[in-house]
C-alpha positions as CSV (number, residue, x, y, z in Angstrom):
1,X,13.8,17.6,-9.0
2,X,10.9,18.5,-7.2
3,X,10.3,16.8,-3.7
4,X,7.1,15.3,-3.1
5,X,4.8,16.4,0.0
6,X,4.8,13.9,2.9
7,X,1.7,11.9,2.8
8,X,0.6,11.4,6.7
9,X,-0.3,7.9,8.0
10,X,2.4,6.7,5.1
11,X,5.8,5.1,5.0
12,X,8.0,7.1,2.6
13,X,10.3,5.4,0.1
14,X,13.5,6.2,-1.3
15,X,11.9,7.2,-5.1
16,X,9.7,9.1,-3.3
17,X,6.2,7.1,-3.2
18,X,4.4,6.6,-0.8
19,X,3.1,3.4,0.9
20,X,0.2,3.6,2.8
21,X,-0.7,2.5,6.4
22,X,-3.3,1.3,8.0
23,X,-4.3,2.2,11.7
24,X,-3.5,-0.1,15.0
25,X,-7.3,-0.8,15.0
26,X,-8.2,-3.1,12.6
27,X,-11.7,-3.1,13.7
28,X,-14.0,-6.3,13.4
29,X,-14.2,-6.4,9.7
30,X,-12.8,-10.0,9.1
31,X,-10.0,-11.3,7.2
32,X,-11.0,-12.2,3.1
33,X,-8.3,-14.3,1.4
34,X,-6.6,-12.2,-1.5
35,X,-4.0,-12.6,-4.3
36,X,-3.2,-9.5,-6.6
37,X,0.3,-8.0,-7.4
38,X,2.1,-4.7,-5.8
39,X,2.5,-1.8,-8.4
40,X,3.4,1.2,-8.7
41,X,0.1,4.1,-8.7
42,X,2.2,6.7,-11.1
43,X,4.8,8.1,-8.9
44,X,2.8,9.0,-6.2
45,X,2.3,5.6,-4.5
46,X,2.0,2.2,-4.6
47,X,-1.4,-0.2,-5.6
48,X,-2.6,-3.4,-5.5
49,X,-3.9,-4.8,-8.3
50,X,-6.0,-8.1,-9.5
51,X,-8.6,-9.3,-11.7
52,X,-11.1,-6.9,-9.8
53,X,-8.8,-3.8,-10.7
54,X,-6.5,-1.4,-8.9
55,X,-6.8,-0.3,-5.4
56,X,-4.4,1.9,-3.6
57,X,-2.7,-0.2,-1.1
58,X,-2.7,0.1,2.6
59,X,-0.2,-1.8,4.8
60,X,-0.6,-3.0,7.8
61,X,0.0,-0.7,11.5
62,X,3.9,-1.6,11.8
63,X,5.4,-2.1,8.5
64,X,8.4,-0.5,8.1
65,X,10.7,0.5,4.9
66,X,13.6,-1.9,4.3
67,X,17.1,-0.8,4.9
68,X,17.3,-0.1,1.2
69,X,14.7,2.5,1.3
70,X,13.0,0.7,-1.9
71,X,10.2,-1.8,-0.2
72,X,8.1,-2.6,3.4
73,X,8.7,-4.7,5.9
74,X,5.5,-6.3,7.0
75,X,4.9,-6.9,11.2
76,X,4.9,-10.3,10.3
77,X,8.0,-10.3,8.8
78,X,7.6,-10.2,5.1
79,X,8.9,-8.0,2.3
80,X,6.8,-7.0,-0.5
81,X,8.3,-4.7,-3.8
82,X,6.5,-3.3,-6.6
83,X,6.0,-6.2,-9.1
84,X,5.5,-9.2,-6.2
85,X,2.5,-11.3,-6.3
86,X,0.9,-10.9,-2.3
87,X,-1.1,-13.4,-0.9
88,X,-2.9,-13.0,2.8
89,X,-6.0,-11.2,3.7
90,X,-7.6,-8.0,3.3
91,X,-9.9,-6.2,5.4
92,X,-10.3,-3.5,8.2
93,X,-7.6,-0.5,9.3
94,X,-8.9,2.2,7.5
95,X,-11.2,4.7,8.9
96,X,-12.8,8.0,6.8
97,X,-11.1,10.2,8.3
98,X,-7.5,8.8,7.7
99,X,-8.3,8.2,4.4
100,X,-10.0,11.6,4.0
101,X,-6.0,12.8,5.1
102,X,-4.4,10.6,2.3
103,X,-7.4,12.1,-0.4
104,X,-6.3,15.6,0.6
105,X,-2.0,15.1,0.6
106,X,-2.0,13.0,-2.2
107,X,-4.8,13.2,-5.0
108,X,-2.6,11.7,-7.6
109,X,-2.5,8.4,-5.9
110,X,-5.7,8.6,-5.4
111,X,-7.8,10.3,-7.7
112,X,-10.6,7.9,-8.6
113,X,-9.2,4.9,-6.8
114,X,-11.1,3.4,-3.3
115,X,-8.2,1.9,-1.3
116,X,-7.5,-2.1,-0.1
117,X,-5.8,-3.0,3.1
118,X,-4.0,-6.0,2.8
119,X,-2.0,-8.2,5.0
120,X,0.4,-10.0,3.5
121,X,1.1,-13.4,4.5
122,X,3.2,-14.5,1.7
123,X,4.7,-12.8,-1.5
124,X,6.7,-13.8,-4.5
125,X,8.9,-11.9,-6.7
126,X,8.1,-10.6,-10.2
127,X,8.8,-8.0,-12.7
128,X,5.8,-5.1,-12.4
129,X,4.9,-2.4,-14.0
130,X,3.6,1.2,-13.0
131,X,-0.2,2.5,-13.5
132,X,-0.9,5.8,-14.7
């Protein structure tokens, strides 16, 4: 099985995606309310996805991957998985040039996707499914 390259500014999981993450910075953009569903961007990374369409998904500065290597551990303390519904707020954390960095190391993920920083504030568990 082929390994996939490390994608920088990313938290890598155990199946090999990658989630992205946004920088300390969050600028002054403010906060928008959001609700939209974790999924799975191939099997290169993970996406966020609602009535608008699919981003690729940026995490906030501090998440961490869970002890069993298959979700993210938000700063403020909540887990998200590919299938959960996320509500919080979206907005700020991602400068050109770090997402110039995630175009270059991983164009699968993000080949014709923009990307959405979110910060979860709440999720809830689902079944979800993976985009091509």
């Amino acid at each position: 099985m082929k390994e996939q390259p490390q994608v920088p500014d990313a938290l890598q999981l155990a199946d090999g995606a990658a989630v992205l993450v946004g920088s300390e910075n969050r600028g002054s953009v403010p906060a928008v309310a959001i609700s939209g569903q974790i999924v799975r961007i191939g099997t290169a990374c993970w996406g966020y996805a609602n009535s608008q369409g699919t981003w690729v998904l940026v995490v906030d500065h501090g998440s961490t991957v869970t002890a069993d290597g298959r979700g993210v551990l938000t700063p403020n303390g909540v887990t998200i998985r590919v299938g959960d519904t996320v509500f919080g707020g979206a907005g700020g954390g991602v400068d050109q040039q770090r997402e110039d960095r995630w175009r270059a190391a991983s164009p699968a993920c993000m080949e014709g996707r923009g990307v959405y920083p979110v910060s979860a504030t709440n999720a809830r568990g689902a079944a979800g499914g993976v985009v091509p």
